[in-house]
C-alpha positions as CSV (number, residue, x, y, z in Angstrom):
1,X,96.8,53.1,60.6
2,X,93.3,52.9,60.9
3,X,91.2,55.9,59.2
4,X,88.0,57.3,59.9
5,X,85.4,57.8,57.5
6,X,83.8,60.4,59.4
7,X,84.4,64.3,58.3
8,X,84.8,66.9,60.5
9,X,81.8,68.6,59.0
10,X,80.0,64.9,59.7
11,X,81.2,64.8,63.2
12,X,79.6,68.6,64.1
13,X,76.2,66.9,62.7
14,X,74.7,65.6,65.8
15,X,76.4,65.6,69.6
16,X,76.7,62.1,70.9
17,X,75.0,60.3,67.4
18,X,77.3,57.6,68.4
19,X,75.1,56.4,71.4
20,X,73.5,53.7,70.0
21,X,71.3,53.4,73.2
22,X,69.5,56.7,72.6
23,X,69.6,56.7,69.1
24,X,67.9,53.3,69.7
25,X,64.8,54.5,72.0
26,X,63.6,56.8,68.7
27,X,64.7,59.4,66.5
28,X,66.7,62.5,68.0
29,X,66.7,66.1,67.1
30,X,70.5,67.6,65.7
31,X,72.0,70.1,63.5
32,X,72.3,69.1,60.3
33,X,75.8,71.2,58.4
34,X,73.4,73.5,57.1
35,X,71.7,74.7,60.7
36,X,68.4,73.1,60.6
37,X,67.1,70.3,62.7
38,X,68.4,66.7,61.9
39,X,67.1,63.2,62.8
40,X,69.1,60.7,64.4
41,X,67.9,57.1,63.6
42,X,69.3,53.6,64.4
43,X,69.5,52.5,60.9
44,X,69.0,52.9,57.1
45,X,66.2,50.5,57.6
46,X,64.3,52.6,60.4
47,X,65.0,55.7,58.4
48,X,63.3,54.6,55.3
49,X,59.8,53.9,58.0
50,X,60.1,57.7,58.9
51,X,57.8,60.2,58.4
52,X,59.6,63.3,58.1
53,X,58.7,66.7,59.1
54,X,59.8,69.1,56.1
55,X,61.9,71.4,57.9
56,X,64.1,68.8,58.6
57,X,66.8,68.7,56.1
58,X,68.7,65.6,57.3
59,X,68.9,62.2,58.8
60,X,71.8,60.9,60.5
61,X,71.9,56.9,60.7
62,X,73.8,55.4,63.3
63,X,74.3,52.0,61.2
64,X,72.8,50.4,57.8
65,X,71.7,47.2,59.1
66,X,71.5,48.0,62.6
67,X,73.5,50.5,65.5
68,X,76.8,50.1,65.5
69,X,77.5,48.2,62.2
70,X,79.7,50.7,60.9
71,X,77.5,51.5,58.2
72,X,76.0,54.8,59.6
73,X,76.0,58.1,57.2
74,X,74.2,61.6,57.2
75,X,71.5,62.2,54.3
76,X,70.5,65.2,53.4
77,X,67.0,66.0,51.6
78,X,66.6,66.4,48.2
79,X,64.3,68.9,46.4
80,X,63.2,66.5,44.0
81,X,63.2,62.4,43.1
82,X,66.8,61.5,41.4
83,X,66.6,60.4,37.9
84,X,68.5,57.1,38.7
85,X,68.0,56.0,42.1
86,X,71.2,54.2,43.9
87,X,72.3,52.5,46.9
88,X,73.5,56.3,48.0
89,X,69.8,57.3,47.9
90,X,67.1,56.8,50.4
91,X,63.8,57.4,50.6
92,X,61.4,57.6,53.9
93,X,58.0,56.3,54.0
94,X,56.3,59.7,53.3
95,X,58.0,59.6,49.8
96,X,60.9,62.1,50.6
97,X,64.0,61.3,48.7
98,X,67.7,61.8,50.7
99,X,71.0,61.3,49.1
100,X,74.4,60.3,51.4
101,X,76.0,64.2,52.3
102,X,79.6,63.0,53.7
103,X,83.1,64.0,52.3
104,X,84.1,60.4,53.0
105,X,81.5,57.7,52.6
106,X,82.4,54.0,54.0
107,X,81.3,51.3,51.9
108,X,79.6,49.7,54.6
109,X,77.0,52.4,54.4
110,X,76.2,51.2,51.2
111,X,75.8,47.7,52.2
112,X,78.7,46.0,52.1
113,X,79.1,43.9,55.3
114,X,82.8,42.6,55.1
115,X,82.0,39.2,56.5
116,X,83.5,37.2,54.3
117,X,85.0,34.1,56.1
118,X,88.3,32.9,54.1
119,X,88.6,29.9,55.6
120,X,84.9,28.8,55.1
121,X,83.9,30.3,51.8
122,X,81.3,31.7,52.9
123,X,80.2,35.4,53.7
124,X,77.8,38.2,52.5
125,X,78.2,38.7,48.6
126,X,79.4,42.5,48.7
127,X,79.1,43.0,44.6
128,X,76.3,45.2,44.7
129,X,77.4,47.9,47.1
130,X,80.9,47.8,46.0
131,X,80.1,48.3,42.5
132,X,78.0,51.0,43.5
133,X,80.8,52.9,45.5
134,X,82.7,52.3,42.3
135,X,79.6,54.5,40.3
136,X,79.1,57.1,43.0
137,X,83.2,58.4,42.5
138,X,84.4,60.8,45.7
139,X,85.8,59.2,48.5
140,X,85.4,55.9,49.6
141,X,86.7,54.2,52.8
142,X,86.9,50.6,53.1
143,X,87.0,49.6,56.8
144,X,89.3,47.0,58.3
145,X,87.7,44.0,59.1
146,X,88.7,40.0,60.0
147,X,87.5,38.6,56.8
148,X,87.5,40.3,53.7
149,X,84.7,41.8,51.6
150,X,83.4,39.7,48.8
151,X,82.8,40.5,45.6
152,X,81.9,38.3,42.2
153,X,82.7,40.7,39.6
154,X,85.0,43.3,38.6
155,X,84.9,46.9,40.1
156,X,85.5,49.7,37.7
157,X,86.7,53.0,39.2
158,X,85.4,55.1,35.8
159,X,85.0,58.8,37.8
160,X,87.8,61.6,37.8
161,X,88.7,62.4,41.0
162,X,88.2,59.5,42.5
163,X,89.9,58.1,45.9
164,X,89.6,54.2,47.7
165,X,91.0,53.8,51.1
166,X,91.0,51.9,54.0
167,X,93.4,50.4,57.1
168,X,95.6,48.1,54.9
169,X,96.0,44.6,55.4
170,X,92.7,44.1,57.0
171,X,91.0,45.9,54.3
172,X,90.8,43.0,52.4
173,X,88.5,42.5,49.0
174,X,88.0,39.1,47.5
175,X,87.4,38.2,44.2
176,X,85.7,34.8,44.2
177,X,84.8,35.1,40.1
178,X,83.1,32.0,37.8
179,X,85.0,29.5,35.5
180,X,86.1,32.4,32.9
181,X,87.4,34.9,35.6
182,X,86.3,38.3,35.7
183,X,89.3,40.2,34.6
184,X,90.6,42.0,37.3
185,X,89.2,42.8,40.8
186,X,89.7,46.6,40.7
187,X,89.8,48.6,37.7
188,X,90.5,52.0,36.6
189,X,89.5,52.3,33.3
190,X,88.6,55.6,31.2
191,X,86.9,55.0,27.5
192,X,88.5,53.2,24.7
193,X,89.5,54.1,21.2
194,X,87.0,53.7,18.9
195,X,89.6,54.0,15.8
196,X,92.7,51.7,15.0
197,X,95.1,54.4,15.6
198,X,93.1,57.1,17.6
199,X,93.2,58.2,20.8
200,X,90.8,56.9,24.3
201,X,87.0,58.5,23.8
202,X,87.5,59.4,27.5
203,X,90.4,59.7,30.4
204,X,89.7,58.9,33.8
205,X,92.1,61.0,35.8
206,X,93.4,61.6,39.1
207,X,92.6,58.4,40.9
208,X,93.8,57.0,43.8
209,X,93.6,53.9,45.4
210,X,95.7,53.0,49.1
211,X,95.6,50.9,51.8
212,X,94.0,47.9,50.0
213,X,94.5,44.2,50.2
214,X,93.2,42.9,46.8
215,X,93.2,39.2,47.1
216,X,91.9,37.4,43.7
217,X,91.3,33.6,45.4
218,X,94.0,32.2,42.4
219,X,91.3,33.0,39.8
220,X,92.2,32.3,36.1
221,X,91.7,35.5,34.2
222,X,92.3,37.8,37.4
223,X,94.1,40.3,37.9
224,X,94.8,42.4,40.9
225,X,94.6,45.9,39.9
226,X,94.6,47.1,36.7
227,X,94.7,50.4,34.8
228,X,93.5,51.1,31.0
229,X,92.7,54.9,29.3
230,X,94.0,56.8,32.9
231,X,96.2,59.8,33.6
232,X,97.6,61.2,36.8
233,X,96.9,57.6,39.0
234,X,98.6,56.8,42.2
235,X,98.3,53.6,44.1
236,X,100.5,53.4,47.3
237,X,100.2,50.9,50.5
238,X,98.4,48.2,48.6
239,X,98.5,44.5,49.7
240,X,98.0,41.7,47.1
241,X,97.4,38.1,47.9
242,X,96.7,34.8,46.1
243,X,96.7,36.9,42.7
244,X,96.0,34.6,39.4
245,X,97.8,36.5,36.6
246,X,98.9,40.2,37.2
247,X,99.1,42.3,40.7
248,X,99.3,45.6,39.2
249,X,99.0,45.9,35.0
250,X,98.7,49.2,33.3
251,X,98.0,49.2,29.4
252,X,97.2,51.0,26.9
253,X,97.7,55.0,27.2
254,X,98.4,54.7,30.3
255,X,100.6,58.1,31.7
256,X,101.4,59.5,34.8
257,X,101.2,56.5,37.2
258,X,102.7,57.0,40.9
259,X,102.7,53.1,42.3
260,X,104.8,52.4,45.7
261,X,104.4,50.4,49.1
262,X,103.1,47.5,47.5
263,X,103.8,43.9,49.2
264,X,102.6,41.0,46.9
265,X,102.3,37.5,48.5
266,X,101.6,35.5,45.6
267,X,101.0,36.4,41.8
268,X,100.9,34.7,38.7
269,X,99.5,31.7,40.8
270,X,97.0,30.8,37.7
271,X,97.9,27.2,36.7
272,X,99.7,26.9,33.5
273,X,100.2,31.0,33.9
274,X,103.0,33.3,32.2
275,X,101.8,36.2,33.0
276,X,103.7,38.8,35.7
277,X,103.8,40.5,39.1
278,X,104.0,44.3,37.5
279,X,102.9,44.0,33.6
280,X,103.0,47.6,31.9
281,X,102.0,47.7,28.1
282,X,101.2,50.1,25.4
283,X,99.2,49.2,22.7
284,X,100.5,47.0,19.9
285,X,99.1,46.2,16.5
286,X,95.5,43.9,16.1
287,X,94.4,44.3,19.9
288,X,90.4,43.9,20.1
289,X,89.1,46.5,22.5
290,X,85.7,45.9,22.0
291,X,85.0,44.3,25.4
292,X,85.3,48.2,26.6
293,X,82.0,50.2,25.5
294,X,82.9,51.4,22.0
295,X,85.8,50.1,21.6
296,X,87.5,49.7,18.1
297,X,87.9,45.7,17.1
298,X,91.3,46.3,16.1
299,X,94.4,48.2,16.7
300,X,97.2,49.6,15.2
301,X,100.7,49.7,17.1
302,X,101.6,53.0,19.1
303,X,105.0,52.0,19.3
304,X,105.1,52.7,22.9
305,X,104.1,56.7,22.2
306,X,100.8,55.3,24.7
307,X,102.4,54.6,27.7
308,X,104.5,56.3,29.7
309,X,106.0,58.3,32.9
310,X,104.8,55.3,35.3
311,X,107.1,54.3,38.5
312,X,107.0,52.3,41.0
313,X,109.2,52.0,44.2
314,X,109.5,50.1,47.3
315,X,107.6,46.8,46.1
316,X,108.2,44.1,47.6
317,X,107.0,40.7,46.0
318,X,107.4,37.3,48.1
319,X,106.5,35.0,44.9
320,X,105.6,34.7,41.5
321,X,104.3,31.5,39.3
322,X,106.0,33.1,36.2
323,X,107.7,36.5,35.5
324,X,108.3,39.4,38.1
325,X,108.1,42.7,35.9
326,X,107.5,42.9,32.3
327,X,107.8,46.2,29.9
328,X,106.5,45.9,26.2
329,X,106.2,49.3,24.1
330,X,106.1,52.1,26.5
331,X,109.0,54.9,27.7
332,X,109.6,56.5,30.7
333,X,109.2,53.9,32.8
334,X,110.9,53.8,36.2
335,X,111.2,51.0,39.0
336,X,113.2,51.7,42.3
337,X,113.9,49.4,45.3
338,X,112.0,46.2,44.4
339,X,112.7,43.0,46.9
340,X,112.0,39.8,45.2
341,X,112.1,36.4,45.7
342,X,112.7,33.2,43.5
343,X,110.8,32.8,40.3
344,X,109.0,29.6,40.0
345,X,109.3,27.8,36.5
346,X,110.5,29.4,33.5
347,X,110.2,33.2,35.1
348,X,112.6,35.9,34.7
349,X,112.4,38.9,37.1
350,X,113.0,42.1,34.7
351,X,111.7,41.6,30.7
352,X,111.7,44.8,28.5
353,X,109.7,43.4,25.6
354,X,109.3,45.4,21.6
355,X,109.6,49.5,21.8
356,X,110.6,50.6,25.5
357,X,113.3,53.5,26.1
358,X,114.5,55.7,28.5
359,X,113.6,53.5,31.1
360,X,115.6,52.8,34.5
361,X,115.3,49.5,37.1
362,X,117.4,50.6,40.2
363,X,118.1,48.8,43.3
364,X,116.4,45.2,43.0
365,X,117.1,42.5,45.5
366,X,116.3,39.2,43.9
367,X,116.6,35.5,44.9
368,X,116.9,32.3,42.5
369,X,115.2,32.0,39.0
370,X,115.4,28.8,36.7
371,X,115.7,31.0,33.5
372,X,117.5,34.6,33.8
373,X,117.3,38.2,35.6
374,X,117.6,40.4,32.5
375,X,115.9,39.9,29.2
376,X,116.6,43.3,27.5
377,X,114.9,43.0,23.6
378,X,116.7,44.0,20.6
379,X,114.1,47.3,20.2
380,X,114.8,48.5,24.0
381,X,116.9,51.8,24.1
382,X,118.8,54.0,26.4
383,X,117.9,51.8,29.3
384,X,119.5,51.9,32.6
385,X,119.8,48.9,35.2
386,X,122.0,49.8,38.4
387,X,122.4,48.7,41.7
388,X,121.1,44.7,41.2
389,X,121.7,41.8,43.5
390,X,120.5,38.8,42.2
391,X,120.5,35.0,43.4
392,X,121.5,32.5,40.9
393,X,120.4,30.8,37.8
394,X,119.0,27.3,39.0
395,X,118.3,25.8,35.4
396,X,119.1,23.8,32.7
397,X,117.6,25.2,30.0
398,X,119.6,26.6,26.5
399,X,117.8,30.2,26.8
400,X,118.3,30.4,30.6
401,X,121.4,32.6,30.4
402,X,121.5,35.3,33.0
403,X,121.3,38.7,31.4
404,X,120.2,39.3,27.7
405,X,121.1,42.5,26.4
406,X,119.7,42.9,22.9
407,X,119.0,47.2,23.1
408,X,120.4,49.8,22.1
409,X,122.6,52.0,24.6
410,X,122.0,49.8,27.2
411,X,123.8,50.4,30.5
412,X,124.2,48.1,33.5
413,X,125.7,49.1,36.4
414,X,126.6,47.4,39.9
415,X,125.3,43.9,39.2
416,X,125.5,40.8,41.0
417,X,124.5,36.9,40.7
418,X,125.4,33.5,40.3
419,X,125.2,31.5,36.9
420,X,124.3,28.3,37.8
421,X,123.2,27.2,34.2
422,X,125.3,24.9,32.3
423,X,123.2,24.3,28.9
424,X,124.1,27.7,28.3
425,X,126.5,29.3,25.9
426,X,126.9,32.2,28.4
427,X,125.8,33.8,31.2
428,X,125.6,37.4,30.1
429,X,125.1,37.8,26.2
430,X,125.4,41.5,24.6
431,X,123.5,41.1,21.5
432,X,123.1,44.7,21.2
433,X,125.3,48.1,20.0
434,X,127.1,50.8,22.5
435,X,125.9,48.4,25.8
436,X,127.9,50.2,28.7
437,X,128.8,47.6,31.3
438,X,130.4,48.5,34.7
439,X,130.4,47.1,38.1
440,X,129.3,43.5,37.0
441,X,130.3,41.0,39.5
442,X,129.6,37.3,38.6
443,X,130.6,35.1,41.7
444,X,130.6,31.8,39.8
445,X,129.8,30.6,36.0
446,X,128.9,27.5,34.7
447,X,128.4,28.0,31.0
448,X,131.4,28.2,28.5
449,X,131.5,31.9,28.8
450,X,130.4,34.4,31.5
451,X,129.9,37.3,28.9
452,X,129.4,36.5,24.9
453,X,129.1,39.6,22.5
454,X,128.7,38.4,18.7
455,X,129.3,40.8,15.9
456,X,126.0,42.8,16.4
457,X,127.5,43.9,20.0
458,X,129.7,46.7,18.8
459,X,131.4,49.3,20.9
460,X,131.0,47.4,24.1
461,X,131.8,49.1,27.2
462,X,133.1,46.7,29.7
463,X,134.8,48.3,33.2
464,X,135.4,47.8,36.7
465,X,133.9,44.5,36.6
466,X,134.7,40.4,38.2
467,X,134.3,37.3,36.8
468,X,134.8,34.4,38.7
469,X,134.6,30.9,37.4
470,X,135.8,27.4,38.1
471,X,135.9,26.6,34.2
472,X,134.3,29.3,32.1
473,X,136.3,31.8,30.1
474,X,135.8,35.3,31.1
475,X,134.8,36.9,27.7
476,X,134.4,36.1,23.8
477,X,134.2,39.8,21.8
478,X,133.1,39.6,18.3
479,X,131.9,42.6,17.8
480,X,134.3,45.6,17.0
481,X,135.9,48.8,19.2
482,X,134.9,47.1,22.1
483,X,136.8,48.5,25.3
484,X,137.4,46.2,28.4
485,X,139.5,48.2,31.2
486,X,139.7,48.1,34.8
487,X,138.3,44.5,35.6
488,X,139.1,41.3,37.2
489,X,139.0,38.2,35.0
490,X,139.1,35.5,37.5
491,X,139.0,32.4,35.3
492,X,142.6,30.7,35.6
493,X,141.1,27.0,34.5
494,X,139.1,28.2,31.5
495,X,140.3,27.3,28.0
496,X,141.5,31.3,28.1
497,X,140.7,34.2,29.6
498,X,139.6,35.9,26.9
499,X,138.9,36.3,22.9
500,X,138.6,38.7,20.5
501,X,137.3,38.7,17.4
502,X,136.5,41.7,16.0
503,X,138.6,44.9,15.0
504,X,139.7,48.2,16.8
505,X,139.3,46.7,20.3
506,X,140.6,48.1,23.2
507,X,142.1,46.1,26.5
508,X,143.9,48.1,29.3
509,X,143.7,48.2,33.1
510,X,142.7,44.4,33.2
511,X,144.0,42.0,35.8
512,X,144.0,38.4,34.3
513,X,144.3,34.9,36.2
514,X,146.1,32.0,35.1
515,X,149.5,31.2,33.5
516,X,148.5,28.9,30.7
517,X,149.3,30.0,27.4
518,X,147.0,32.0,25.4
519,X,145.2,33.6,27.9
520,X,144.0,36.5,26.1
521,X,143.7,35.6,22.1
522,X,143.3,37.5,19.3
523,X,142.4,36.0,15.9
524,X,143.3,36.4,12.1
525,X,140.8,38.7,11.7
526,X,141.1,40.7,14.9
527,X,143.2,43.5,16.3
528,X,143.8,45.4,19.7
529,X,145.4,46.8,22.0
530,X,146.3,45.8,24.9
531,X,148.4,47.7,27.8
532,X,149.0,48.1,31.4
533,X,147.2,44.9,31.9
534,X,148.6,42.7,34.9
535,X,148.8,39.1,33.7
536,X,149.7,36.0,36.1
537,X,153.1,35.3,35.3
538,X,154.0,32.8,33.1
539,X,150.7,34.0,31.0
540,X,151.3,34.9,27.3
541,X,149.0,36.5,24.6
542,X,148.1,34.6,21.4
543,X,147.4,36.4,18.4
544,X,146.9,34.5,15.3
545,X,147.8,35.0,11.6
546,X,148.1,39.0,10.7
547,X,147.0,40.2,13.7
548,X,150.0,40.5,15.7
549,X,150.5,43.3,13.1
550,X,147.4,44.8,13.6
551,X,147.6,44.9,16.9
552,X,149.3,46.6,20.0
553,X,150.8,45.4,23.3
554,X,152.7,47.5,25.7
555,X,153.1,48.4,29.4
556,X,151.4,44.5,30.1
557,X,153.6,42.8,33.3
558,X,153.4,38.9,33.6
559,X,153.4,38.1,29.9
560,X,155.9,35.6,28.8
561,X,156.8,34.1,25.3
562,X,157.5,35.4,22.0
563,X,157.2,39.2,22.5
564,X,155.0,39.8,24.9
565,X,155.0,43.6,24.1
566,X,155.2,45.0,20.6
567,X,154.2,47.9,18.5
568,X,153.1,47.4,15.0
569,X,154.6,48.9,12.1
570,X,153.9,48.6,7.9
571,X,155.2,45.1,7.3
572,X,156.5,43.9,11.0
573,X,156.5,45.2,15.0
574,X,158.7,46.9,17.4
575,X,159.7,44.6,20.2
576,X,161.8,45.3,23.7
577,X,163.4,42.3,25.0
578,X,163.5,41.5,28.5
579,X,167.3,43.0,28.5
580,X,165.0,46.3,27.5
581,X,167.0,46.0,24.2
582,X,164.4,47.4,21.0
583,X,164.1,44.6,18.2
584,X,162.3,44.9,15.0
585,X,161.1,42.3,12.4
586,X,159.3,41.7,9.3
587,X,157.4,38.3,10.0
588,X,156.5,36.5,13.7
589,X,158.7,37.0,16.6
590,X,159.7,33.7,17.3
591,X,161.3,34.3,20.8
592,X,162.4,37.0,23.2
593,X,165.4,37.6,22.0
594,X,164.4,37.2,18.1
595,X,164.8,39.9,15.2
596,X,167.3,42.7,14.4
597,X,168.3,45.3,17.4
598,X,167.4,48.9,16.4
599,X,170.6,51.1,16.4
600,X,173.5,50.2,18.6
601,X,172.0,48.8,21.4
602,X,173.3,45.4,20.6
């Protein structure tokens, strides 16, 4: 939707100021907002030739270059010369100083012209008067226009309160910067710390940027829009093309962010790059700052305390050269609705890097990636992922697995994708304790095992959940208490369906493919219990040395073989045959119908 950058205050200055003919023929007589006469002049330029009368209190332009170039404001006087004249001053030929008076100011009426031709190269260089727009804070309206607007340099939005808009797609800045890059194209950016461990000199706060299309021509070193030292910042209906590292990156006590409507074309296009679309990051030990004014030369590590209460919804990304979203040391950090597509190279789509908790990722739509979806690091904790549909895994790499989970109280929940990877141990590995897994559907497997927990992976949660595979086993549990219930283990060709290998486990609810034997096993060390599971028949259970007397197995259909279903007692197990007749023994059952019936029932 195109937005005016004229005021209602503006638009009362001067009846028909738009009529480029009359305003053309000389200057005009209005009413200024304050009730004294106004001038009416073609253009910046003509105004600065005029010889004002002194009761007149403003000058309306009707363009900066010429009429009708969109760069037409109202000045009012000032009383005296400002201390630091800018592009938002002017001054007429009888020395008079004037200063722009609108709520809204367009960029255009301080210079910029917005002719930049993409195709050719070539266009007006719009630094200047979009660096100074940047300076003057307020409200600033970028116009729509075929090209783009072209700028050299970075552009710092350093005032409180300030607010860049414009019509969208066609409001399109690009950042055409030298061999070393400028940074980012647009900035928000309060003071830095001047102490390792200290706090920004300065906030900027309450910022807002919409309706942009920041394009960085594939410029090493550039990033879209980023966000240092800011509170209370929202960015909404922002377009992002031909990005070179980072579309939207906020570090460094960063808090209350508000980003959604964002559509990113490309990102992460620098050559070599391994950078992301959406980077947030709190400050971590040894970081120089001194390229901000002031800033300290090192840092120590915040831990993630810096960052937080930043979302972002309804982002859609086409393409990345590397990673999607990355996390590192910050809490409260929320993404909802994201539509991605493949990952190019060795790119995952969610990373949560060092310190981040109570952070959620909710309803993603994904495509293909040659390395994994999830990588959730050992310090992450009480994370939530829910509501996931992923592509598959399209490499051959040993750390392409699918999901990492190395956190704490991790939770995933309604996940789906395709593990296409075979020079991995696993698809899903659960590295860390109390993970809470439900709803996790994995349509096909390639690796030995679709979910691996080693020792540290205790208390695993595992429910309501598919795994489908050709060859894989479903599960291999090392850790202890783990509970499995209520899931499908579709893996009838795999060596078994599943192994345990710690103690305490749980296994109930579970439907189980494949008759082989030793479907489920459980080993020396191990125990569980397993009941009401649904087995294919002909399947049996395997448990090996002293765990068939550490274990349980009761209520399970489909089993087969040397009692299927036992209780343990001190030195032996309680068995019913399949005549329902009780047996009990002190060593292995070696068939059905093997130990000493209890009571009479023989």
């Amino acid at each position: 939707m195109s937005v005016s950058p004229l005021t209602r205050r503006s638009l009362l200055g001067v009846a028909g100021a738009g009529a480029v003919g009359v305003a053309a023929a000389g200057p005009a007589a209005g009413a200024d907002p304050a009730g004294s006469e106004a001038l009416t002049v073609p253009s910046r330029a003509a105004a600065e030739q005029l010889v004002v009368n002194g009761r007149v209190r403003a000058v309306r332009t009707c363009g900066y270059a010429e009429a009708g170039d969109g760069g037409g404001a109202l000045y009012r006087r000032l009383d005296a010369a400002p201390a630091l004249p800018e592009r938002w001053h002017l001054r007429t030929r009888d020395g008079a100083w004037w200063e722009l008076a609108e709520d809204v100011v367009s960029v255009k009426a301080l210079g910029a012209a917005g002719d930049y031709d993409l195709a050719t190269g070539t266009g007006t260089d719009d630094t200047a008067a979009l660096q100074a727009a940047a300076r003057r804070g307020g409200t600033m309206y970028v116009p729509g226009v075929d090209g783009g607007y072209l700028t050299t340099d970075s552009i710092s939005l350093l005032v409180d309160g300030t607010h860049w808009f414009g019509d969208g797609y066609r409001s399109r800045i690009v950042l055409v910067s030298g061999p070393g890059g400028a940074g980012e194209l647009l900035g928000i950016h309060g003071a830095a710390p001047s102490t390792p461990s200290g706090p920004p000199q300065r906030y900027v706060q309450g910022v807002r940027v919409s309706g942009l299309h920041l394009d960085t021509n594939n410029g090493a070193n550039d990033n879209g829009l980023g966000g240092s030292f800011c509170r209370d910042v929202q960015v909404d209906d922002l377009y992002f093309s031909r990005i070179g590292r980072k579309a939207l990156t906020f570090q460094y006590h960063c808090a209350n962010i508000r980003c959604r409507d964002v559509t990113v074309y490309e990102a992460a296009t620098e050559p070599r790059s391994t950078f992301a679309v959406i980077s947030v990051e709190g400050q971590t030990a040894g970081v120089d700052l001194s390229y901000y004014p002031g800033g300290t030369t090192s840092t120590e590590d915040l831990g993630g305390a810096d960052v937080h209460d930043i979302s972002f919804s309804d982002i859609t990304c086409h393409a990345t050269g590397y990673n999607y979203v990355v996390v590192s040391n910050a809490h409260r950090v929320r993404f909802d609705g994201l539509a991605l597509g493949d990952t190019a190279g060795a790119g995952s789509f969610v990373i949560f890097t060092r310190r981040v908790w109570d952070s959620h990722v909710r309803g993603v739509r994904g495509g293909d990636t040659a390395r994994r979806f999830l990588e959730i690091g050992e310090l992450a904790d009480s994370c939530t992922f829910s509501d996931l549909r992923f592509g598959a895994t399209t490499g051959s790499s040993a750390d392409g697995r699918a999901v990492r989970i190395g956190g704490t109280r991790i939770r995933l929940a309604d996940c789906a994708f395709r593990h296409g990877d075979a020079a991995t141990l696993e698809a899903v590995l659960v590295a860390g304790a109390d993970a809470t897994i439900t709803g996790l559907h994995v349509a096909e497997c390639a690796s030995q095992y679709v979910l691996n927990a080693p020792p540290a992976g205790v208390r695993l949660k595992l429910t309501d959940s598919t795994f489908v595979s050709a060859t894989a086993a479903a599960f291999r549990v090392r850790g202890d208490q783990a509970q499995l219930s209520g899931n499908h283990f579709r893996t009838p060709a795999g060596p078994f369906a599943g192994r345990f290998e710690g103690a305490g486990n749980v296994f109930t609810g579970n439907h189980v493919a494949g008759a082989a034997p030793g479907r489920v096993v459980v080993t020396a060390a191990a125990s569980v219990i397993a009941t009401q599971n649904t087995f294919e028949s002909g399947a049996t259970m395997t448990f090996e040395g002293g765990s068939l007397y550490a274990s349980a197995a009761y209520g399970n259909t489909g089993l087969t073989g040397a009692a299927p279903n036992l209780l343990p007692l001190a030195g032996g197990a309680l068995h019913a045959d399949g005549s329902g007749v009780l047996r009990i023994k002190g060593s292995r059952f070696g068939s059905d119908t093997d130990g000493v019936a209890v009571g009479g029932q023989g």
